[in-house]
Structure formats: C-alpha cells, structure tokens
C-alpha positions in Angstrom: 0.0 0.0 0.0 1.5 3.7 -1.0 1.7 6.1 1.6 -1.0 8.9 1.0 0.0 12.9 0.3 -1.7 15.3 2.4 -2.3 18.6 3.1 -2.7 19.6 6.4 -4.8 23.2 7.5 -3.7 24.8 10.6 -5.1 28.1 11.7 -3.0 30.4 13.3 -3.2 33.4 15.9 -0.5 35.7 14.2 2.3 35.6 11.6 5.2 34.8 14.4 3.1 31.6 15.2 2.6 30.4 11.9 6.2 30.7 10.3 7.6 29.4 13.5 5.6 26.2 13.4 6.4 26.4 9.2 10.1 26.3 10.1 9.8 24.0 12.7 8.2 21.5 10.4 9.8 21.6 7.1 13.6 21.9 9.2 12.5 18.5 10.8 11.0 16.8 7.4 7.7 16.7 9.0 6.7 19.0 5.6 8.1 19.4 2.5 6.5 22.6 1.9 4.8 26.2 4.4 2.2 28.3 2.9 0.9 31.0 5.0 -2.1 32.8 3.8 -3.2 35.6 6.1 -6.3 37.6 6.1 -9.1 35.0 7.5 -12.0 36.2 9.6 -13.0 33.4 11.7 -16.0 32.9 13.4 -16.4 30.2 15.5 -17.8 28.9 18.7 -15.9 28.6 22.0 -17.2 27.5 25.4 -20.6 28.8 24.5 -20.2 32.3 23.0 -19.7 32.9 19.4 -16.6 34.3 19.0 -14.4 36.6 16.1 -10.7 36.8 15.3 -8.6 37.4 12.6 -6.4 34.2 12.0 -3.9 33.2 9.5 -4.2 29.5 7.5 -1.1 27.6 7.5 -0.7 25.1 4.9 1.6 21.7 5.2 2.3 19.4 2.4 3.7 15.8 3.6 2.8 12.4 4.1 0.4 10.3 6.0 2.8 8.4 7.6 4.2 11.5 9.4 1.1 13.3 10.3 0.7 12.0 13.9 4.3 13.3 14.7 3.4 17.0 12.7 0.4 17.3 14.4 2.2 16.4 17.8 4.3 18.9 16.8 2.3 21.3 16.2 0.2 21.3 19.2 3.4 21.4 21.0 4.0 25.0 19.3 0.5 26.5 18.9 -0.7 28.5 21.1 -4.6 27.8 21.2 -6.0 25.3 23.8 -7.4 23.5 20.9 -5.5 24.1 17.6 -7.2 23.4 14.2 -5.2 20.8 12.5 -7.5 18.8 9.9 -5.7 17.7 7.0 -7.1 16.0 3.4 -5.6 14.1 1.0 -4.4 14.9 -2.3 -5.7 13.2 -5.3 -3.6 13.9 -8.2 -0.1 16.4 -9.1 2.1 17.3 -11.3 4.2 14.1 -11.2 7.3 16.0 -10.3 6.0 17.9 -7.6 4.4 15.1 -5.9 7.7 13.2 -6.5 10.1 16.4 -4.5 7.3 16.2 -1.6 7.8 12.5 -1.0 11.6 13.2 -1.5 11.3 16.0 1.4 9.2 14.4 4.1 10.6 11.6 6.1 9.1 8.6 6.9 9.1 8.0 10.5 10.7 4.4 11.3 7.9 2.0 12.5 
C-alpha cells in the first residue's frame, strides 16, 4: 500500500506563530513545503459564545505516515487550547511535484 500525500490546514493566531511552526516543520521533514495565507475572519464557537478573530491558515504538504508526529508537533507550538489541525488528502499532481514532496518528508521508522 503507497503512503498517501496530504495537506494539512492549521489556523493560526499571528504571523510569528505560523512561520515558527512552518520552520519547525519543514527543518525537521515533518513538511516538505509552508504556505501561510493571512487575512481570515473566523468565526467560531468557544465555550458557549460565538466568537471573532482574525487568524492566519497555515498550509503543510507531507505524508500520511508523518502526520501523527506533525500534528504532535504542532500542538506542541500552537498556542490555542485546541489548535485546528485537519488535513485531506491529495488526489492527483504534477508528477514531479508530488515526487520532491515525498523526497522532502521523512518517513518515521515503524
């Protein structure tokens, strides 16, 4: 069975956050690739109240077989209580794209 590329969505208090956990990950091969896309608005609800905060969405490329140790990771770094961290697979790439993230990732030994 082929291990599955993913892309994992993090939301993200500020830009400090997000390109510290981007560093973090790609520096240990937990992602081969950090996009940082600021200018969300997220509403959301939290311990009752409907609340309203400008976030940033942090994007990870990498494997299936190293997302428990990114998302460990990751809460490690992130600030929130309860960090979003959902991630979905990817279907279909350019070939040599897909090819460099699988070369950039590392497989955790099992």
């Amino acid at each position: 069975m082929e291990n599955q590329l993913i892309v994992v969505y993090c939301s993200c208090p500020d830009n400090k956050t997000a390109e510290h956990i981007a560093e973090i990950a790609v520096s240990e091969l937990l992602a081969a690739c950090a996009s940082i896309i600021p200018g969300l608005n997220s509403i959301y609800r939290w311990r009752g109240k409907v609340c309203r905060n400008s976030e940033l969405l942090l994007i990870l490329k990498t494997q299936e077989i190293t997302y428990r140790l990114l998302e460990a990771r990751i809460c490690e770094l992130h600030p929130y209580e309860v960090p979003e961290i959902i991630a979905f697979p990817i279907h279909a790439g350019a070939a040599n794209y897909l090819t460099w993230l699988k070369d950039n990732t590392s497989a955790p030994l099992l």
